[in-house]
Residue, then its C-alpha position, 0 to 999 in steps of 0.5 A: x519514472x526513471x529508476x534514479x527518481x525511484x531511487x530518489x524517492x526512497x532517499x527521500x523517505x517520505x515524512x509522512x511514512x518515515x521511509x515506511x514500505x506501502x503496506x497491503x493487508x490481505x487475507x486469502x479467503x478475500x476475493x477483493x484482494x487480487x483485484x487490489x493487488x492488481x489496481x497497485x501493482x497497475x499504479x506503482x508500474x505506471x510510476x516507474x516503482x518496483x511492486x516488490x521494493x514499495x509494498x510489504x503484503x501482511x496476510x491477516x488470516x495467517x499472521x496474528x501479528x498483522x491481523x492485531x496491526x489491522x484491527x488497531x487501524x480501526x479496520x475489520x476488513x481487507x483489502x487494506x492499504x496503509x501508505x506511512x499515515x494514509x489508509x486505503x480502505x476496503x472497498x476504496x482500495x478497488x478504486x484506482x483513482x483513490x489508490x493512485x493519489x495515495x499512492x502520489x501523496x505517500x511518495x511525495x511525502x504527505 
């Protein structure tokens, strides 16, 4: 994907994330979160997306605020993955597949 269709994609704000950034929830002491990190980083790069511009990482062991954030998705775990309405969770977000069409729905706008 070309920058000017990146560009578009955030014009477009995605109705089901209202714009939002793809938020990953990690925590250092997790050593599944490098691995989700990662299989993003792969997605969002094979998309034409910059990490950077798409994705807000929350650290739960460091920030209260986003450790509460995780625990109202019903999520006790990390890596979490919450693209607008959709949740990538825990053992899921280690899957590319699943994180690619979270991913593909949350820049179309579902």
């Amino acid at each position: 994907m070309c920058a000017e269709i990146q560009e578009a994609v955030f014009r477009k704000k995605p109705k089901g994330s209202g714009g939002e950034k793809i938020k990953f929830f990690k925590s250092a002491s997790c050593s599944r979160c490098p691995i989700a990190k990662f299989i993003l980083l792969r997605v969002l790069t094979s998309m034409g997306m910059d990490y950077d511009q798409c994705v807000t990482e929350r650290d739960t062991e460091r920030d209260s605020d986003a450790m509460a954030e995780l625990l109202m998705l019903d999520c006790v775990q990390t890596p979490v993955l919450k693209l607008g309405s959709i949740l990538v969770k825990e053992e899921e977000a280690l899957k590319e597949k699943a994180v690619r069409e979270a991913v593909q729905r949350w820049a179309a706008g579902f």
